[in-house]
C-alpha positions as CSV (number, residue, x, y, z in Angstrom):
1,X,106.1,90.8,134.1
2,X,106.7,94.4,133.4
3,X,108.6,95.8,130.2
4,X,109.2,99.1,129.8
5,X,111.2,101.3,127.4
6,X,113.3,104.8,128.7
7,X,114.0,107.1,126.3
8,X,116.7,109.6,127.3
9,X,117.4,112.8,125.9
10,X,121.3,113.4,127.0
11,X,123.5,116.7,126.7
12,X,126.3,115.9,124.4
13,X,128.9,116.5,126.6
14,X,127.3,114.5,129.0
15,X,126.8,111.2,127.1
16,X,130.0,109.3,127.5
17,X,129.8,109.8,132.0
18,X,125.7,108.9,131.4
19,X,126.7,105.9,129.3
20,X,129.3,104.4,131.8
21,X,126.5,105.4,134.4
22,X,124.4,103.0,132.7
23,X,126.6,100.7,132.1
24,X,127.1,100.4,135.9
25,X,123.3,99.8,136.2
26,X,123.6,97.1,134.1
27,X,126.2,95.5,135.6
28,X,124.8,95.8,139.0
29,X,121.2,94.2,137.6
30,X,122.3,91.1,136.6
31,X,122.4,90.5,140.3
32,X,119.2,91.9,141.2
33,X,116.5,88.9,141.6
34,X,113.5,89.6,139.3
35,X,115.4,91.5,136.6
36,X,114.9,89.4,133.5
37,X,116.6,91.8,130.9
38,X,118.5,95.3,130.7
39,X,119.7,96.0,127.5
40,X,121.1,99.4,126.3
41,X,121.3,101.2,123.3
42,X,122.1,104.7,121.6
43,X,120.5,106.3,118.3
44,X,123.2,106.3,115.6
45,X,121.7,110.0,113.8
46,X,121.2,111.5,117.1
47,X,124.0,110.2,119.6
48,X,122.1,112.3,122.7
49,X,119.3,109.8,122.4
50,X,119.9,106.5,124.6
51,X,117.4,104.0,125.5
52,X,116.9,101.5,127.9
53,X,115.1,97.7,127.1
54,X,114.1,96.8,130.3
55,X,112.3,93.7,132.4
56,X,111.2,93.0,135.3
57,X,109.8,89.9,137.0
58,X,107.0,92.2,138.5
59,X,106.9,96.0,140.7
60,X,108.3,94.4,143.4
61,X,111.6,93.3,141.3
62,X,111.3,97.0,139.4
63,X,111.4,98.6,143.1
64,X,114.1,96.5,144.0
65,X,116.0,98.2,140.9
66,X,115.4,100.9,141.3
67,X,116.4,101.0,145.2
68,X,120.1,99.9,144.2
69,X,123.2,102.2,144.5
70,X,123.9,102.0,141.4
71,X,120.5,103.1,139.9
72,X,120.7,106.1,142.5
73,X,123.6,107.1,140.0
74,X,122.0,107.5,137.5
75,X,118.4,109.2,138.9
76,X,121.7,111.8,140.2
77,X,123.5,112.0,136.7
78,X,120.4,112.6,135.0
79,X,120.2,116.1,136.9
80,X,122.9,117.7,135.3
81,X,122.8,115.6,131.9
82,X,119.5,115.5,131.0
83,X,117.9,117.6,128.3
84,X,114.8,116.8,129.4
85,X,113.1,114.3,131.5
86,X,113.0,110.7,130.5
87,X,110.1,109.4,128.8
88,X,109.3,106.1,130.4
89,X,106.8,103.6,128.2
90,X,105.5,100.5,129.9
91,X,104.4,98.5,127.7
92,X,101.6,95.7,127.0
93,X,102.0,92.4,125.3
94,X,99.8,92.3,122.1
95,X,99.1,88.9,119.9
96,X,101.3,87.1,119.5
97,X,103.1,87.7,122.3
98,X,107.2,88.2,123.2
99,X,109.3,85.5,122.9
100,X,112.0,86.8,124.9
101,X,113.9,83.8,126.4
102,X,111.9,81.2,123.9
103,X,112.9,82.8,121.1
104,X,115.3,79.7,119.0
105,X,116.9,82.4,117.0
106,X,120.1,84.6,118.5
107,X,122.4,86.7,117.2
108,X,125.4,84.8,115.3
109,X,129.6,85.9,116.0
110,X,129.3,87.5,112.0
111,X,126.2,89.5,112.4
112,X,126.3,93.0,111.7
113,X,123.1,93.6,114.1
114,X,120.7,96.3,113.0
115,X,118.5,97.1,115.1
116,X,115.4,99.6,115.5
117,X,112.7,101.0,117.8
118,X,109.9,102.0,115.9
119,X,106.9,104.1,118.3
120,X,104.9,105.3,116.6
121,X,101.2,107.1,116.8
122,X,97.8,106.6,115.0
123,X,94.9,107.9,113.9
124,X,91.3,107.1,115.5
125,X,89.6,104.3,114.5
126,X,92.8,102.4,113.2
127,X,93.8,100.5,116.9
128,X,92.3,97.2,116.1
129,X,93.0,97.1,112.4
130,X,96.9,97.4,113.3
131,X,96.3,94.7,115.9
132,X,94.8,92.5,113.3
133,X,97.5,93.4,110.9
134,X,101.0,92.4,113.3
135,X,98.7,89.1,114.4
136,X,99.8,88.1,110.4
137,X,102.7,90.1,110.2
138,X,104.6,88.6,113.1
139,X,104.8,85.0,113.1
140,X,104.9,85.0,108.9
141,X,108.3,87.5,109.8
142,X,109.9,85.3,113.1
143,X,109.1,82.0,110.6
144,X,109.9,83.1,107.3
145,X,112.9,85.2,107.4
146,X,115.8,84.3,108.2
147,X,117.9,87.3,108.7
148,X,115.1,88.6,111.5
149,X,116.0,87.8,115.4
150,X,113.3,89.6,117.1
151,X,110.2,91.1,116.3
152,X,107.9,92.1,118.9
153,X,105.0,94.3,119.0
154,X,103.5,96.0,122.1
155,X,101.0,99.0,123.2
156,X,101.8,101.5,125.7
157,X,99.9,101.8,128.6
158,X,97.6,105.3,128.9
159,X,98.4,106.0,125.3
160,X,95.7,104.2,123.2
161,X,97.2,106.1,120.0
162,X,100.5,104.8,120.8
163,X,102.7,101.4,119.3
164,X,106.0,100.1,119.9
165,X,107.8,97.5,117.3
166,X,110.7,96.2,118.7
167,X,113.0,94.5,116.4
168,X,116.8,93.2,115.9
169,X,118.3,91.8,112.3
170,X,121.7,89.9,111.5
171,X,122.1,93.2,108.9
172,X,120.9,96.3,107.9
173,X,119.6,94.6,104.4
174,X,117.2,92.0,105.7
175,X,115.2,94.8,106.5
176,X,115.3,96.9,103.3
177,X,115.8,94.4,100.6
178,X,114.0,91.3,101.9
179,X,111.7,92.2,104.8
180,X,110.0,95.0,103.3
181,X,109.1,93.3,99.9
182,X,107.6,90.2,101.4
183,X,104.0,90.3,100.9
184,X,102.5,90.8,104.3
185,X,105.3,93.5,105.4
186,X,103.9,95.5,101.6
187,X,100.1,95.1,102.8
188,X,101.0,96.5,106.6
189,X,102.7,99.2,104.8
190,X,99.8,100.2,102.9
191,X,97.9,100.0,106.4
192,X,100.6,102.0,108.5
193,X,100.8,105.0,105.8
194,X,97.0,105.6,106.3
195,X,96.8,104.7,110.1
196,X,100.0,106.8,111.0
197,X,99.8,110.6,112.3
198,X,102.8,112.0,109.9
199,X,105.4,110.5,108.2
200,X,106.7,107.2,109.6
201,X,110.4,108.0,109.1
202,X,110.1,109.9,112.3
203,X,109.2,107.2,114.2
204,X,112.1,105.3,113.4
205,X,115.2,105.3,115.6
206,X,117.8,103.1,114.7
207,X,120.2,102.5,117.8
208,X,123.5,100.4,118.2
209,X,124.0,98.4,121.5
210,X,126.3,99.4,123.6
């Protein structure tokens, strides 16, 4: 399977066309054999960043994508509307893995969903110890609390330095007045603010779905 994550950087005049353009893309995958997920979502501080959630049953299915009309819209669009070029992360399963269609928990009609990408970088010599860290921190979050949905960790490929946490919440609180006091979520803070280059808030986007 391949997962990957697009960060766009999008002219402000240009995000409402390169949003429907998207949308589109969406639309048009759920018919695409071998695309498991496209989910799309736009930072709520910075409204000309956009990402992209994507998987893929393998290259062949990714190809296929990426072959269709209406992803040939958007590789167009992006000419005149991007600020930059996109950054495009695939990304590795660590331990334990995505649960992605196995997950029991989903999103309830009286959720307000809060949601974040967190990518973040590290020092040397601190790789294995985060590793060791989210094997703990994971499952005790997916099992323990209830307002979490998803939490998933994963590497980047080529970018040894570089993690991507992954996670939805019914609300915005679960996060900062339950999940962050629970006693593994305090010890991998304690790890993170040594093992992260610079301060962590600028890792953290927090994106609505759209």
């Amino acid at each position: 399977m391949i997962t990957q994550i697009v960060k766009f950087d999008i002219k402000l005049e240009k995000i409402e066309e390169f949003k429907e353009a998207l949308l589109n893309d969406q639309r048009g995958s759920k018919n695409d054999d071998g695309c498991l997920e496209l989910r799309l979502f736009q930072d709520k501080k910075q409204p000309n960043i956009i990402f992209a959630y994507e998987r893929f049953k393998n290259n062949d299915a990714l190809t296929h994508h990426a072959s269709q009309p209406y992803t040939a819209v958007v590789f167009d669009l992006l000419e005149t509307s991007a600020q930059s070029a996109p950054l495009v992360m695939e990304l590795n399963d660590t331990t334990p893995s995505p649960l992605h269609e196995n997950n029991p928990k989903s999103a309830n009609e009286e959720d307000d969903i809060f949601i974040i990408f967190f990518i973040f970088k590290i020092k040397p010599g601190y790789r294995e110890k985060i590793l060791n860290q989210f094997e703990i921190h994971i499952p005790s979050t997916r099992a323990q609390e209830a307002g979490n949905i998803i939490f998933d960790l994963y590497t980047v490929e080529g970018q040894d330095d570089t993690f991507a946490v992954y996670e939805h919440w019914r609300k915005e609180s679960d996060v900062w007045d339950i999940h962050f006091n629970q006693p593994y979520a305090v010890e991998t803070g304690k790890l993170m603010n040594e093992a992260v280059v610079g301060e962590l808030e600028q890792y953290m986007n927090f994106v609505t779905e759209f």
